[in-house]
N, C-alpha and C positions, 0 to 999 in steps of 0.2 A: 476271148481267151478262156480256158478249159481253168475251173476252180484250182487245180491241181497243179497251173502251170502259172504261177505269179514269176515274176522278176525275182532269180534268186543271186544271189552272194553269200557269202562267208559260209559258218557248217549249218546245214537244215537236218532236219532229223524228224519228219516224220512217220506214224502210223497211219495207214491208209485201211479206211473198215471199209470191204464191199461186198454187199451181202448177193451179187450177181454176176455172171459173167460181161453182162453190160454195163454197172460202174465200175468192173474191174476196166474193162481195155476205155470207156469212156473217160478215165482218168490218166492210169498209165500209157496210152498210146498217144494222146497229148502231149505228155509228156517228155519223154522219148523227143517227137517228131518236131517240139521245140526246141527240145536242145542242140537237137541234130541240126535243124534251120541258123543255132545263135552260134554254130559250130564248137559244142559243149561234147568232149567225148562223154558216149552213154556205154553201158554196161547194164545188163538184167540178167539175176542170178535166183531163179526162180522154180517149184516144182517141175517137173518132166510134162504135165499136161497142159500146166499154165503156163508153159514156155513154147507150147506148140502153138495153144492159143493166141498167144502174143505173138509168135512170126506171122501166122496167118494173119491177122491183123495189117498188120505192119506194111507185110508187102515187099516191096523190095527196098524198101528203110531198112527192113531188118540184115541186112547181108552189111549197113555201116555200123551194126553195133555189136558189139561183145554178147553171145548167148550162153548163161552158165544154166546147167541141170544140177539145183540146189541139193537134190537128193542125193546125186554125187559131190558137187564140189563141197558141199556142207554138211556131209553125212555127219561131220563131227563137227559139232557147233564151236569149236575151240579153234578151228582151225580157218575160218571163216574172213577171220579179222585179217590176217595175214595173208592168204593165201588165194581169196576174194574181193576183198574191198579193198584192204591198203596195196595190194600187187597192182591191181587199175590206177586206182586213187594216185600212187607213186610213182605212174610210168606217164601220168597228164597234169604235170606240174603248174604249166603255163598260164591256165583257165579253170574256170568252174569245173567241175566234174558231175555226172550224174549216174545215179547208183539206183535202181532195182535193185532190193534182195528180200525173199521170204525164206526163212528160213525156221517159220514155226506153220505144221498144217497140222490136218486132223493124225495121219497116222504114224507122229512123232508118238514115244512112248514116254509113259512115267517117269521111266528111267534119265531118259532123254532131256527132259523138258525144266529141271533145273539148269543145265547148263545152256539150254538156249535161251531162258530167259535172262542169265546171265552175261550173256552174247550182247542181246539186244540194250542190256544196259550199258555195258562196256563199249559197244559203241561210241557214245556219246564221251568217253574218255581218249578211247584213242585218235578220235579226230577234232577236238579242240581245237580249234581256231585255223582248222583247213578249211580250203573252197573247197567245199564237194554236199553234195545231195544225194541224202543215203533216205530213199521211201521205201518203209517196212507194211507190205501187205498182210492183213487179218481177213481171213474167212469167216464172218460173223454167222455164215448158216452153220459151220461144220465147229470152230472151238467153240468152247466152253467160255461161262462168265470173268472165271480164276483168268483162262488166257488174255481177255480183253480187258479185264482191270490190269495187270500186268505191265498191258502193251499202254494204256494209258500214263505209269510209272515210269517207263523207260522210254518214251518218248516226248519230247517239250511240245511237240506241236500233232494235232490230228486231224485228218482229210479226211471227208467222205466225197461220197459224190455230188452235193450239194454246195459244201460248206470249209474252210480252213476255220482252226481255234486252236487257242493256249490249250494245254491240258492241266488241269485246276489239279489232277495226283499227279506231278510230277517228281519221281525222287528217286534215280536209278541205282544211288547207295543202298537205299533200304531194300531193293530189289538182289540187288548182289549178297547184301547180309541175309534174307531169308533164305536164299536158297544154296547158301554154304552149308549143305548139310552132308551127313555119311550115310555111306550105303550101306544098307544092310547085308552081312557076308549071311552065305549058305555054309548050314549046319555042318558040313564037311570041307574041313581048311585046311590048306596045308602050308605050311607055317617054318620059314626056314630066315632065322637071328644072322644078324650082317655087322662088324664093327671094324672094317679094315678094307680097303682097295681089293687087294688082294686075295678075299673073299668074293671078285666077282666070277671069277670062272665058274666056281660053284653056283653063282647064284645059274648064269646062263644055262647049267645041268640041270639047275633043279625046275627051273621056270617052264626046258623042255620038255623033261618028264612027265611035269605034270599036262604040255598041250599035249603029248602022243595021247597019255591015257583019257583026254577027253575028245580024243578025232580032231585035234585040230590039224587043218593043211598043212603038209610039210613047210610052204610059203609062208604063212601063217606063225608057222613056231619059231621060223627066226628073224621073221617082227618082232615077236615075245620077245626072245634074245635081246634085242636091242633096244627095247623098249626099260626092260629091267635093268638091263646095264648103265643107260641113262639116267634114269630115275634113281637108282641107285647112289652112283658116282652122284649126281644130284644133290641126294639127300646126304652123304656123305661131306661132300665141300662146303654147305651151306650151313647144314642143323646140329654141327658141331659135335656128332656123338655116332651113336649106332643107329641104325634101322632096321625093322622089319618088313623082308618080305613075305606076302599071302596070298596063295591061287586058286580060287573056287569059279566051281561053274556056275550059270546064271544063264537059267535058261537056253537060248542060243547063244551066250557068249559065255567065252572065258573071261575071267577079272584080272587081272595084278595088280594088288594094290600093295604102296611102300610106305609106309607109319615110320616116322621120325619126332621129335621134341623141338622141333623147329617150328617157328608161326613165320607164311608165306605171306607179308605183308606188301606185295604186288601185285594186286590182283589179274593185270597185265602181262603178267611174266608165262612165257610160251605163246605169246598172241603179237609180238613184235616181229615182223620180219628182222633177219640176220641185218647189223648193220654192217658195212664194206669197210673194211679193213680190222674190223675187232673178230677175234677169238674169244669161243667162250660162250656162256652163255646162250646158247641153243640147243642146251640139252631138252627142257619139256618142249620147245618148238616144234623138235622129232617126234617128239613122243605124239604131238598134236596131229602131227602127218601120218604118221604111223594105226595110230589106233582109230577105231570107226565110234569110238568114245572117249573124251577123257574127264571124269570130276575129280573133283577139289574139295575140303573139308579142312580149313585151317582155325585154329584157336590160340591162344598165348600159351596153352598146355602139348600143342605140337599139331604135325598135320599131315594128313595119306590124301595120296593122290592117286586113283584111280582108272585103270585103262581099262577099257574092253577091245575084245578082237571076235570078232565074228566065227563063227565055228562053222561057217558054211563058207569060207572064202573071201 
């Protein structure tokens, strides 16, 4: 039996380091082909090249498992939990589950890489005490030291291709607190004060204006639209006062970010699938579908939340 593939039960949760394409499928493809043997539904939601890699692998195992392209399904680390892990995880009730997902490589950005380490901690929250096996691959030739200390915090156990261990940094709170932070707006903002419902139309005028004048896709600006509206209504139901909204460019994307006096004490909240039969409450859900970014920045002094939208589409 493959170091990777022990007898599992109840939630596993590890980081997998391999620094080659031979303990990558030497491990994962084990993996995988056990589960499929114990009749464990499997799922791998992995880069675009690591995901070719792995069918060639596989063979015709691979046509019985779920194949996601992480670069797509997870372009936005926010949206991952829901929309990846827990949408498999909650459709294979019955038995263990097995989960592939990398959802941190080299050409995730700056910008990016708080909220996915954030991801990678929250994990560990949102599947407490389910049967399911979520293994997080690290590219040890391509991240940096910062990423693989990290993954050592936010993962209780780690594989390589030798070897299973505890992980002695374990602590995926202190990983979520460090990387609560704000983004830094460009020097040209534009800045439009909200204290009423009724002020959203305006906001929808003003959030488009500003994607024309920065080329965003017609497509594109009324995501904005509704992203703001959300986020809005949001900040308006919850943080008991007014909010600010602010549009600046950033690089290739547009921002919206909406400043309120509220502290967002769930760190969970937009990363739950809609439950069936409640109303409500899926407003940042959308916003997590919506935008190909979203951060967060909460304090007891109040909290902006953050969308980007791509300005090429």
């Amino acid at each position: 039996m493959s170091p990777a593939t022990p007898p599992l039960a109840g939630f596993v949760h590890p980081a997998l380091f391999y620094g080659s394409d031979e303990e990558y499928l030497g491990t994962l493809v084990p993996f995988v082909t056990d589960g499929l043997a114990e009749g464990h539904p499997v799922a791998v939601a992995v880069p675009g090249a690591r995901l070719r890699l792995l069918r060639e692998a596989l063979g015709a195992d691979a046509d019985e498992v779920l194949m996601l392209d992480m670069q797509v399904a997870g372009r936005n680390p926010g949206r991952i939990i829901p929309t990846v892990l827990r949408r498999f995880a909650d459709a294979h009730r019955d038995g263990h589950v097995r989960i592939v997902g990398e959802p941190i490589w080299a050409g995730r950005t700056t910008t990016e890489y708080p909220a996915c380490a954030q991801h990678e901690a929250l994990i560990n929250v949102a599947f407490a005490g389910r049967d399911v096996t979520i293994v997080c691959p690290y590219d040890t030739r391509t991240l940096d030291d910062r990423v693989l200390a990290d993954a050592l915090a936010t993962h209780p156990t780690v594989w390589d291709a030798t070897r299973r261990r505890d992980s002695e940094h374990y602590a995926p709170y202190a990983v979520v607190d460090r990387y609560n932070q704000p983004v830094r707006a460009a020097v040209e903002v534009a800045d439009f004060p909200v204290t009423a419902t009724s002020h959203i139309r305006e906001v929808r005028r003003f959030v488009a204006e500003r994607a024309r004048e920065s080329g965003t896709p017609p497509e594109r600006t009324a995501d904005l639209e509704l992203i703001a509206t959300e986020l809005v209504t949001n900040s308006l139901r919850h943080a008991g006062g007014g909010c600010r909204v602010r549009v600046w460019r950033d690089e290739e994307h547009l921002v919206c970010a909406v400043e309120d006096d509220g502290h967002l004490a769930d760190p969970l909240a937009g990363r739950r699938p809609p439950e069936h039969g409640r109303h409500g409450g899926r407003g940042l859900l959308l916003v997590n579908q919506l935008a190909d970014l979203v951060r967060t920045h909460t304090s007891p002094h109040g909290t902006t939340v953050y969308a980007f939208l791509s300005l090429d589409g």
